[in-house]
C-alpha positions in Angstrom: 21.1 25.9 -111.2 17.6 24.9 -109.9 14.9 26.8 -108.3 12.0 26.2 -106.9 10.2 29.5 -108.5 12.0 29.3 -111.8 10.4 32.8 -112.4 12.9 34.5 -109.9 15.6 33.7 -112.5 14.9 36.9 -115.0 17.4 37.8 -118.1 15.2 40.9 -118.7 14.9 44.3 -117.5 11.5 45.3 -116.0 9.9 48.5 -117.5 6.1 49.8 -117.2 4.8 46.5 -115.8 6.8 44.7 -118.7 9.9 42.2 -118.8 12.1 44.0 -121.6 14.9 43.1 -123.9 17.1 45.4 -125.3 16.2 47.4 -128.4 19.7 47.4 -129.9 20.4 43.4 -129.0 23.2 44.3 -126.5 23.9 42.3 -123.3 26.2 42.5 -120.6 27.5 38.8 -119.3 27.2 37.8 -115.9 29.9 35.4 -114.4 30.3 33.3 -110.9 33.3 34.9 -109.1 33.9 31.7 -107.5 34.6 29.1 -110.9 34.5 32.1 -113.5 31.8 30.4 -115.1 29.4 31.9 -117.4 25.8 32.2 -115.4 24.0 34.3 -118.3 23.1 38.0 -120.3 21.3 40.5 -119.3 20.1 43.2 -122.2 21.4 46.6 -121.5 19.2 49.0 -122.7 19.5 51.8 -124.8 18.9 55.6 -123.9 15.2 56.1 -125.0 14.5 52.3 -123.2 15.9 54.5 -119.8 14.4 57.4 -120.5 10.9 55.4 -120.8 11.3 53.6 -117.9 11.6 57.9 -116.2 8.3 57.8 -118.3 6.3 55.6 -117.1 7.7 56.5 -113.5 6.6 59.9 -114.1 3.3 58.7 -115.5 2.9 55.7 -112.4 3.5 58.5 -109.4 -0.1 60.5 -110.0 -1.8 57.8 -108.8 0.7 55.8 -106.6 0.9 58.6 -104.4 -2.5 58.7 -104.1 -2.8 55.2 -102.8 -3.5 55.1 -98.9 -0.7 54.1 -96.9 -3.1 51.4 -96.2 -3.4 50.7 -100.1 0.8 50.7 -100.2 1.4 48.8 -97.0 -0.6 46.0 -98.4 1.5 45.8 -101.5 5.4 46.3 -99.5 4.4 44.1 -96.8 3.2 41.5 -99.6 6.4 42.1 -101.4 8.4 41.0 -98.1 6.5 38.1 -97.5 6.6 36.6 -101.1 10.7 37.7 -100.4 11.2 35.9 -97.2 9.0 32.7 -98.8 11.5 32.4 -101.9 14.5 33.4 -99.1 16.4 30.4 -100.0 16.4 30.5 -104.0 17.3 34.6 -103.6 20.0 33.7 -101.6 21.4 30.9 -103.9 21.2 33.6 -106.8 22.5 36.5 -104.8 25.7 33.6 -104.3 25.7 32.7 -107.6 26.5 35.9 -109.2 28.0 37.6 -106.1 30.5 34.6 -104.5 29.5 35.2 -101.1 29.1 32.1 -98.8 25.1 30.9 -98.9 24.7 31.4 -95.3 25.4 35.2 -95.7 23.2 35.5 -98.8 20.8 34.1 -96.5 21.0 36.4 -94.3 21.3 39.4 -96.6 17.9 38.6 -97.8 16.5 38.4 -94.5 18.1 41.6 -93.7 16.5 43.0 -97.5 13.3 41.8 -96.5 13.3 43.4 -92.7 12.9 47.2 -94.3 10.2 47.1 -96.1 7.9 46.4 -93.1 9.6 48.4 -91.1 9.3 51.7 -93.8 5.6 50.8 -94.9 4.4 51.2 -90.6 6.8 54.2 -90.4 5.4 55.6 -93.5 2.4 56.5 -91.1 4.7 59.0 -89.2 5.3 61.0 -92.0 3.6 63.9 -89.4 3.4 67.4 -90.3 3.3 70.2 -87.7 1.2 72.4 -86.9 3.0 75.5 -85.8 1.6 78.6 -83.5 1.3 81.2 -86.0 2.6 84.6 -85.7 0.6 86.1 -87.8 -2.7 87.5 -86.7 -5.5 85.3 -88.3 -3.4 82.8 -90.3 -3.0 79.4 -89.8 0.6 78.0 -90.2 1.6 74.0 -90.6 3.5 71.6 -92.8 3.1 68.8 -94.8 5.3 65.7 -95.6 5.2 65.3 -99.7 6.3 62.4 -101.3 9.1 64.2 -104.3 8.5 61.9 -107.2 10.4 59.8 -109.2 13.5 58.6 -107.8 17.0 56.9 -109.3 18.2 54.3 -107.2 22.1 53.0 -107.9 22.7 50.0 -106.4 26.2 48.2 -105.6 27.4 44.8 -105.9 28.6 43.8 -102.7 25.1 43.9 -101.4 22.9 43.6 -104.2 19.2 42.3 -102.4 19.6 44.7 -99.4 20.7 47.7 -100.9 17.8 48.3 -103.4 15.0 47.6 -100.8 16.4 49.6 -98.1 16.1 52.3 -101.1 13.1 50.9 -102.4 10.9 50.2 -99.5 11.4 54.4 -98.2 10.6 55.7 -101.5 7.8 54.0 -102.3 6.1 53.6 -98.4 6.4 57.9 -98.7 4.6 57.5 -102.2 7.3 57.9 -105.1 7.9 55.3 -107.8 11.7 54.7 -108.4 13.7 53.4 -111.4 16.5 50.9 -110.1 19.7 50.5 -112.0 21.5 47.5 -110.4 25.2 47.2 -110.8 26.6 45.1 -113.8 28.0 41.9 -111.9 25.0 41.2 -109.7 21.7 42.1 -111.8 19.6 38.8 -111.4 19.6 39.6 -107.5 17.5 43.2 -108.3 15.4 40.9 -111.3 14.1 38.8 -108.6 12.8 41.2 -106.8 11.4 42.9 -109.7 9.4 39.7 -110.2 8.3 39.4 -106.6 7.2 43.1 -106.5 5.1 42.4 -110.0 3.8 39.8 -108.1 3.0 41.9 -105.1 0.9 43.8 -107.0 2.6 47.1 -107.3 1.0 48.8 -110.3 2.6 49.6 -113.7 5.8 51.8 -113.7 5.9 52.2 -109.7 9.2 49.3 -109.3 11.1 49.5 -112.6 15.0 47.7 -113.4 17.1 48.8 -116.0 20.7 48.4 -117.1 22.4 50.2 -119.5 26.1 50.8 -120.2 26.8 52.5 -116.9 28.1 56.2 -118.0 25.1 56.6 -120.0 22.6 54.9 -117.7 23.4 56.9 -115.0 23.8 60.7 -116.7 20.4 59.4 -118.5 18.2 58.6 -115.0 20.5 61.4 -113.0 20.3 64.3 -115.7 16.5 63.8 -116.5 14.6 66.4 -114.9 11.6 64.3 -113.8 14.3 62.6 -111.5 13.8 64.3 -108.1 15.5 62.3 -105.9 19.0 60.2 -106.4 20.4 57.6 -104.3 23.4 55.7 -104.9 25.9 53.5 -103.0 29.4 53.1 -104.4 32.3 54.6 -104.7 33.4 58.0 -103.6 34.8 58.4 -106.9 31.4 57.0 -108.5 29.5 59.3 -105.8 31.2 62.7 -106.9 30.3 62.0 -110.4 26.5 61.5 -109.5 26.2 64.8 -107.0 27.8 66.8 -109.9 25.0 65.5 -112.2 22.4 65.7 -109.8 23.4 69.6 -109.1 22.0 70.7 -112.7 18.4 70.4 -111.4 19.1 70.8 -107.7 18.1 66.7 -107.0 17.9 65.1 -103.3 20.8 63.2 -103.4 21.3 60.6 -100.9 24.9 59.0 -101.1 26.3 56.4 -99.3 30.2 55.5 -100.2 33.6 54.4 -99.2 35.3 53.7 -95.6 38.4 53.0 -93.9 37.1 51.8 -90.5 38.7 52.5 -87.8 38.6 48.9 -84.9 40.4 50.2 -81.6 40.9 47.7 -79.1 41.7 49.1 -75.2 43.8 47.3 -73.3 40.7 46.7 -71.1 39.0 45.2 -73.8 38.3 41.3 -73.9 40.5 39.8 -75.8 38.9 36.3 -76.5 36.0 39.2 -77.7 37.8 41.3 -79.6 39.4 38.8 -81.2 36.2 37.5 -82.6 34.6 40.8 -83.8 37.9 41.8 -85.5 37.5 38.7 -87.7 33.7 39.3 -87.8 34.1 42.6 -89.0 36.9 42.0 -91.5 36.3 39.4 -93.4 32.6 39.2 -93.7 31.7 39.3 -97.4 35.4 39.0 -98.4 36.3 42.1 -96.5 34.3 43.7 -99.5 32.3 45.7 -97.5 32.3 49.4 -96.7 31.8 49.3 -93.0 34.7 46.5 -93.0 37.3 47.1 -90.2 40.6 47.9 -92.3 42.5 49.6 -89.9 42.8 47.4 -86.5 44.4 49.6 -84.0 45.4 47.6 -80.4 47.1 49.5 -77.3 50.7 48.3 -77.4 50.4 46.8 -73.5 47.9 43.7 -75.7 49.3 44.3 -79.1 51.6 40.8 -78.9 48.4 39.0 -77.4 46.3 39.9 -79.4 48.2 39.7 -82.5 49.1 36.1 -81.4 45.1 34.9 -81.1 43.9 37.5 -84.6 46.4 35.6 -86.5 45.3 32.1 -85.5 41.3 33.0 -85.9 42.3 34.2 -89.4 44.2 30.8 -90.0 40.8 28.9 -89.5 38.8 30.9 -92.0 37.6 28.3 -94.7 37.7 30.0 -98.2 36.4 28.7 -101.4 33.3 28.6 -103.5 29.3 29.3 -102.3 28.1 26.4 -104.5 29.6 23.2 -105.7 27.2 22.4 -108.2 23.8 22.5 -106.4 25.6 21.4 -103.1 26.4 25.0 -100.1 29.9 24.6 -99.3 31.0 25.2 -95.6 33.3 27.9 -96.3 33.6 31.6 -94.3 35.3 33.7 -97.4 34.3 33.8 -101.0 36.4 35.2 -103.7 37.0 38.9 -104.7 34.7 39.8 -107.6 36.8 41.5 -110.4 40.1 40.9 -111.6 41.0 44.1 -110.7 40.1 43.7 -107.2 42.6 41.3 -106.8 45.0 42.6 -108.8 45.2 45.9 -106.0 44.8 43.4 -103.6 48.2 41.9 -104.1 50.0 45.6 -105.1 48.7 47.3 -101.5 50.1 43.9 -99.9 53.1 44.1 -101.6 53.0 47.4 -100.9 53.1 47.1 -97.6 55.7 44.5 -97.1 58.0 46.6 -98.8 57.7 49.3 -96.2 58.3 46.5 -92.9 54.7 45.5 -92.6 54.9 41.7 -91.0 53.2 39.4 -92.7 51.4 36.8 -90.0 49.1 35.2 -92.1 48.2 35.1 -95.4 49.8 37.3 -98.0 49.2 35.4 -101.4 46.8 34.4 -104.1 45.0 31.0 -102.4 46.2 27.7 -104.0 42.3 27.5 -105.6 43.2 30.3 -108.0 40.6 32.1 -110.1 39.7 35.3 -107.6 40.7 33.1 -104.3 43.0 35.0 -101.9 44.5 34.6 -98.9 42.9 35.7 -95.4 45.8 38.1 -95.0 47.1 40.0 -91.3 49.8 42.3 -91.4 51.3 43.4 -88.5 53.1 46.7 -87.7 51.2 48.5 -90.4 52.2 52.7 -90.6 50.1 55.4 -92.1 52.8 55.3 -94.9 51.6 51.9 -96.5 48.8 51.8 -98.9 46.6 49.5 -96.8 46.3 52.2 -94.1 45.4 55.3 -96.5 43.4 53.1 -98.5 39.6 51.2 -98.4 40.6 47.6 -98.8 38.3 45.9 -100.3 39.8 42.5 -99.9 40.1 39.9 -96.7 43.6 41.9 -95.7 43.9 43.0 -92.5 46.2 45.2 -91.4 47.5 46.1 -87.5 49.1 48.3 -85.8 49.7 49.4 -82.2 48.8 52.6 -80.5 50.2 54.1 -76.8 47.3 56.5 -75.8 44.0 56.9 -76.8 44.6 60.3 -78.1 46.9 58.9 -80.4 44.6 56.2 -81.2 41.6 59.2 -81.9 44.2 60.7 -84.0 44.9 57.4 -86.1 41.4 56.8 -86.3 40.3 60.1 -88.2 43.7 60.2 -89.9 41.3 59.5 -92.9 39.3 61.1 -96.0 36.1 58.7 -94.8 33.8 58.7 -91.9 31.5 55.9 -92.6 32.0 53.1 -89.5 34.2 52.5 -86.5 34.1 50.2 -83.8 35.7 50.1 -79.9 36.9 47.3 -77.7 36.8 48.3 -74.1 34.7 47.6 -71.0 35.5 51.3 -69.6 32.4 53.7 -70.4 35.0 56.5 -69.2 36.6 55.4 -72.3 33.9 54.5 -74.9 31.7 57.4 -74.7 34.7 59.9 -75.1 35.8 57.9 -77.9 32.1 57.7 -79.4 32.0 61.5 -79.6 35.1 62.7 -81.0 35.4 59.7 -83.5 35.1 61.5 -86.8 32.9 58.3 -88.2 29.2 58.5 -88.2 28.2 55.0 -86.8 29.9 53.8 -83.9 30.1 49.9 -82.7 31.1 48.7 -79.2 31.7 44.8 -78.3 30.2 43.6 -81.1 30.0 43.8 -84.7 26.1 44.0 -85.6 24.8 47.3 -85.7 23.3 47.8 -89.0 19.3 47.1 -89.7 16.1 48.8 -90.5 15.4 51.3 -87.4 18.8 52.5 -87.4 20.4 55.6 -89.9 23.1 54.3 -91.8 25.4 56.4 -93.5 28.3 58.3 -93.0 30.1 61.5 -92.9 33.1 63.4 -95.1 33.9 61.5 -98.3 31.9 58.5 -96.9 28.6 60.4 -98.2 25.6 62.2 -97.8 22.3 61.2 -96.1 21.3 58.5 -94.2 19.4 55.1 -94.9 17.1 53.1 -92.7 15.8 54.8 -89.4 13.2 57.6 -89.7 15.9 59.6 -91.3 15.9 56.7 -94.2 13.1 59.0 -95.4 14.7 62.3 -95.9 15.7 61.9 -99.2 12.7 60.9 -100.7 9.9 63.8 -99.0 9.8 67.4 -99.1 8.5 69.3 -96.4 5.7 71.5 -97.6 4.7 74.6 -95.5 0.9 76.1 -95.9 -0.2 80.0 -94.5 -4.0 79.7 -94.1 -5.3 83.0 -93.8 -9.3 83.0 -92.7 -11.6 85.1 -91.6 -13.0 84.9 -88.0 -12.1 81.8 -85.7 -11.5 78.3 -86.7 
């Protein structure tokens, strides 16, 4: 693969200002989940390597966070600029090592780029408070405190937009961070690395490190110069990290799984709903935690709109990103691990076996390798795997509902609360069902609602915290409080 800033294609980690290889000569290999292929190694570094890259974090944050916000907006909005200027070779290595279709890597790197503007303006009202005192010549107020060094755990599914919506809070509010990117997707985070070295950030405020993951992560999470944690993953993953964190009493921001919810009211335009069901499905290979992997229709449409789901779904184009240097027109991209599709095809079996109809789909595509189906079930029952579980996979399962208290009742008939979305025109209907959906972010007619001024994040086992929004902050400031006792009047 060609690029036309040859730098943005790193095989090294990024520690103190430096581009690192590993001390003990191990690698991890990266492969294209669309042909399999070998694209590279990356070193995975050993424990002291991590535990310098806390170092020089530590060491970095004295001054960084006494930078002007002037001083630090220079160097994120640089950062974005040099990101949006190189958009098209980040995106073509985002799809090289993550199998999504160019024209969504696109537009995850504009989307990666859009929060760090956004967080180094906001960054200006980090206010304080000045509060009428009680006490009889004192002065009472708080401070907003940037808390340090902060871990930042980033997933594959999303591997540009993830780290910056991180990144660009932390270090606007003053912290330096330490990235560990996920395994299958670590030139994405390199990239950046290089394009925030060439900001200008100064040595140890943006480090990247990879390590074998168990050790990496207890290494940047159990290290008590680590004040803040932030990961997206798994719950599983999650539970692991908040248990570490709790030794030292970390932030911990944590953003995990779903099982989205999609009700469509018989009110609801179909030709519409149609079109954001498929939106919000198969997007990213249905690998996406907001995906809608429970699509829940009022019975008096459910033959309607089954008929028109299943023919949108038959007109999906699936195969590779890239075909050599040349963007293939395609809407689905493989699933990333074996594994992946390996559950894939038990939860669809699964579900056939307990009278789930199988519309479309249903089988490993004729391309092989990772390639499956665009899958709808119909008639799906709480009973079958693909209900109870987050499908990570373009499998779509449907089911009908006769009220909408029965479709509330399927809709929080779930361990997650991450995303849900409504198809109706009634607002009788929607803001009833807005409140008393157990999910913390709530789409209606339509399938965008993620981005930098809004809080993303979710509830139950779907995580802590929020990201993006002035609440994207939270995890990375304390609020200090001062009593000013003086003498006289002020």
């Amino acid at each position: 693969m060609t690029y036309k800033h040859p730098l943005l294609f790193k095989a090294l980690c990024y520690v103190d200002g430096h581009w690192v290889h590993s001390d003990s000569g191990h690698s991890v290999a990266v492969h294209n989940p669309g042909n399999q292929q070998l694209i590279g190694h990356v070193p995975l570094l050993d424990q002291p390597q991590i535990t310098a890259a806390v170092d020089a974090a530590h060491r970095a944050f004295a001054n960084w966070r006494k930078q002007s916000l002037d001083a630090r907006a220079t160097i994120l909005r640089r950062w974005a600029s040099l990101i949006l200027e190189h958009q098209e070779d980040l995106a073509r290595i985002l799809s090289q090592e993550q199998g999504k279709p160019l024209a969504e890597s696109r537009g995850e790197i504009a989307y990666a780029a859009s929060f760090i503007p956004w967080f180094a303006e906001e960054a200006r009202r980090l206010y304080g408070q000045n509060i009428p005192s009680h006490i009889p010549g004192a002065h009472l107020g708080t401070l907003k405190e940037p808390v340090g060094v902060c871990a930042l755990l980033t997933p594959w599914n999303f591997p540009s937009a993830m780290i910056t919506r991180k990144a660009a809070a932390a270090l606007a509010a003053g912290c330096t961070v330490v990235i560990k990117p996920a395994h299958e997707t670590p030139y994405s985070a390199l990239a950046l690395a290089q394009l925030a070295e060439e900001a200008g950030f100064p040595a140890g405020v943006f480090n990247v490190v990879l390590g074998e993951p168990q050790m990496a992560m207890q290494t940047l999470v159990q290290d008590s110069r680590v004040r803040s944690v932030s990961f997206t993953g798994s719950t599983r993953v999650g539970k692991l990290v908040l248990q570490a964190a709790a030794r030292d009493v970390k932030k911990v921001a944590l953003e995990l799984g779903g099982n989205a919810p999609f009700i469509v009211c018989a009110d609801a335009d179909l030709e519409l709903a149609v079109k954001v069901a498929v939106e919000a499905k198969f997007q990213t290979s249905g690998q996406d935690c907001c995906a809608a992997n429970r699509i829940m229709v009022e019975r008096s449409i459910y033959p309607a709109f089954l008929s028109r789901f299943a023919a949108a779904v038959r007109e999906l184009r699936v195969g590779p990103a890239l075909l050599g240097e040349q963007e293939q027109d395609v809407d689905v991209g493989p699933l990333m691990h074996q594994a992946s599709f390996d559950v894939t095809a038990e939860r669809v079996a699964d579900a056939l076996h307990l009278g789930a109809q199988r519309l479309v789909g249903g089988e490993a595509h004729a391309l092989g390798g990772l390639f499956y189906q665009p899958t709808v079930l119909a008639d799906v029952t709480p009973q079958m795997r693909i209900y109870r579980e987050e499908n990570f996979a373009p499998i779509a399962g449907v089911m009908p509902f006769d009220s909408i208290e029965q479709a509330i009742e399927l809709a929080n008939d779930t361990e997650y609360g991450l995303a849900a979305y409504i198809c109706s025109n009634r607002l009788d209907l929607i803001y009833p069902l807005i409140r008393r959906l157990d999910h913390a972010m709530v789409a209606v007619n339509g399938v965008k609602f993620t981005g930098h001024p809004i809080p993303f994040g979710g509830m139950k086992a779907s995580g802590l915290g929020r990201e993006g929004g002035t609440e994207g902050f939270d995890a990375f400031v304390e609020t200090k409080y001062f009593c000013l006792h003086h003498q006289g009047q002020f």
